[in-house]
C-alpha atoms as one frame of an Amber mdcrd trajectory, in Angstrom:
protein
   0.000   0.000   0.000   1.092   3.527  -0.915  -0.566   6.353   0.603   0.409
  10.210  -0.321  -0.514  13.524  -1.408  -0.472  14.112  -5.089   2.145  16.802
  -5.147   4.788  13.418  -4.564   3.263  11.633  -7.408   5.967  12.032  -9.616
   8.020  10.294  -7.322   5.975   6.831  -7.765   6.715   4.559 -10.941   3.351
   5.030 -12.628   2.992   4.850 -16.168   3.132   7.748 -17.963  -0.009   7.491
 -19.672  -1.660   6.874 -16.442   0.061   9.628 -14.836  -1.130  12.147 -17.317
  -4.822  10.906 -17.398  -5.023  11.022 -13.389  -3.125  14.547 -13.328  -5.018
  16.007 -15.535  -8.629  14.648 -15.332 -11.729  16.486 -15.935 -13.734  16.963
 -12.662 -16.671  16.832 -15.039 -15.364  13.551 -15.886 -18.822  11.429 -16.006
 -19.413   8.056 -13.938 -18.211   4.630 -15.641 -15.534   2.873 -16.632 -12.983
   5.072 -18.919  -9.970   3.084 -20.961  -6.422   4.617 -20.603  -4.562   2.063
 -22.130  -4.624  -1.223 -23.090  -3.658  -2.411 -19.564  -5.435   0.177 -17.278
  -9.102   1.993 -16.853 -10.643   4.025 -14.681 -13.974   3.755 -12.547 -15.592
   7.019 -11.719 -18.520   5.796  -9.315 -20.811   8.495  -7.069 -22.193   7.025
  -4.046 -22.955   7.605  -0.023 -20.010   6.789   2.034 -20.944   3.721   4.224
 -21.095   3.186   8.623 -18.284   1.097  10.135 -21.230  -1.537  10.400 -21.424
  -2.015   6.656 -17.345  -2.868   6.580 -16.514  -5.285   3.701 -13.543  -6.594
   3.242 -12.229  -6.798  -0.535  -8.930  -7.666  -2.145  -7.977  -8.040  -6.131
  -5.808 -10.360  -7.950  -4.851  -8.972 -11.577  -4.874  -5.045 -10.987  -3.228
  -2.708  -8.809  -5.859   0.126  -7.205  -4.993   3.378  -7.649  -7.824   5.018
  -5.531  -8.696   9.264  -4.686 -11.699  11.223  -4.836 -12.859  13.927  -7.247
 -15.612  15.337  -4.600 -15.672  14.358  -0.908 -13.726  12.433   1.367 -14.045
   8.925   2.880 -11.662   6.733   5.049 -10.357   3.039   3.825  -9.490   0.802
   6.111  -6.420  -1.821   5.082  -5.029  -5.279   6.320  -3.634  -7.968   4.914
  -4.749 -11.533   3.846  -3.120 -13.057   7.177  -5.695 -15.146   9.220  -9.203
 -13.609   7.251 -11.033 -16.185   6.317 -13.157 -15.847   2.876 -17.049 -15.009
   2.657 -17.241 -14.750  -0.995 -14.912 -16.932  -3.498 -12.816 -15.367  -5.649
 -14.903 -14.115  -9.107 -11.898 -13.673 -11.648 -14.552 -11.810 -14.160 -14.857
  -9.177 -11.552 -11.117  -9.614  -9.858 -12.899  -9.551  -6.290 -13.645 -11.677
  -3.561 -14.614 -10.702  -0.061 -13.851 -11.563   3.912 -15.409 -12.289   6.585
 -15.495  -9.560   9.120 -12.321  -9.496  11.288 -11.313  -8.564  14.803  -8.147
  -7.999  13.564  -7.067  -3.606  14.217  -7.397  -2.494  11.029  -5.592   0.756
   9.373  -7.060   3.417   8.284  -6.760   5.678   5.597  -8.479   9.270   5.103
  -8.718   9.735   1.799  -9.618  13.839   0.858  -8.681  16.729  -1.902  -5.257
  15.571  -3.260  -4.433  12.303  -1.144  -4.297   8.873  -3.045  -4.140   5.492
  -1.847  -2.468   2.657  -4.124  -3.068  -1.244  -3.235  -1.923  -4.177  -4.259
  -3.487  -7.629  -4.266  -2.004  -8.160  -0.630  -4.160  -5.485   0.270  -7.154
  -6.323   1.808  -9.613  -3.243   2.054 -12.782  -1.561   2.890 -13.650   1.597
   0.651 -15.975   4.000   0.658 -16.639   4.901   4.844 -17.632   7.347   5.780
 -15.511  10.156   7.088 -15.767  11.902  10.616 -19.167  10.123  11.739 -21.112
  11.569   8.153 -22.434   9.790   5.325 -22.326  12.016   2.381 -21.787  11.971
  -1.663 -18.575  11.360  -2.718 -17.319  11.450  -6.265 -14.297   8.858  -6.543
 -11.876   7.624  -9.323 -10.315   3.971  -9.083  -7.824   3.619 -11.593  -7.151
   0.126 -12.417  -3.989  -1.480 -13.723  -3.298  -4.893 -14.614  -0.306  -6.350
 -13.397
């Protein structure tokens, strides 16, 4: 996992293409999936950041997450794959698959104007919580690349 503000993104090895594209998207930029190039896209998704009840653990296997938000902030909590115990097998159409619930302390991420969070498939996560107590409207961009 790689968390950081945006002004150190040049210090990250990131391909170019996907550089540009993230530094220079359109807030306007509509919901969907996007293609960069022929081995990354992007998500742009608009939802209500979630309670810590509705935590669900989810990890990928063929892309790399780069995750930050266009409107909003939202924390995203992080662990890894030691001792969780699968709830939903693996679906390699979707690259996803889901864990049960954990007692396990996990870390926490805030993500807000100009932060960015990068996981890997070692990264088990929980997106889109909500930030300081509130559930509000976030827009968000996941950037995808296959690895």
């Amino acid at each position: 996992m790689i968390f950081d503000d945006f002004k150190n993104f040049d210090l990250y090895d990131i391909d170019e293409t996907v550089k540009n594209f993230i530094l220079n998207i359109d807030p306007n930029i509509p919901t969907g999936r996007h293609i960069i190039s022929d081995k990354a896209y992007i998500n742009i998704d608009e939802y209500k950041t979630r309670d810590d009840s509705e935590i669900k653990l989810e990890a990928h296997r063929k892309y790399i997450d780069i995750q930050f938000l266009i409107q909003g902030e939202e924390k995203v909590y992080i662990t890894d794959r030691n001792n969780l115990k699968v709830n939903v097998e693996y679906n390699d159409e979707k690259d996803i698959e889901f864990f049960e619930k954990t007692d396990k302390k996990l870390n926490v991420v805030y993500l807000e104007k100009n932060k960015f969070v990068v996981l890997y498939p070692d990264d088990v996560h929980s997106p889109c919580m909500n930030y300081e107590n509130e559930n509000k409207t976030v827009k968000k961009a996941i950037v995808k690349i296959k690895i």
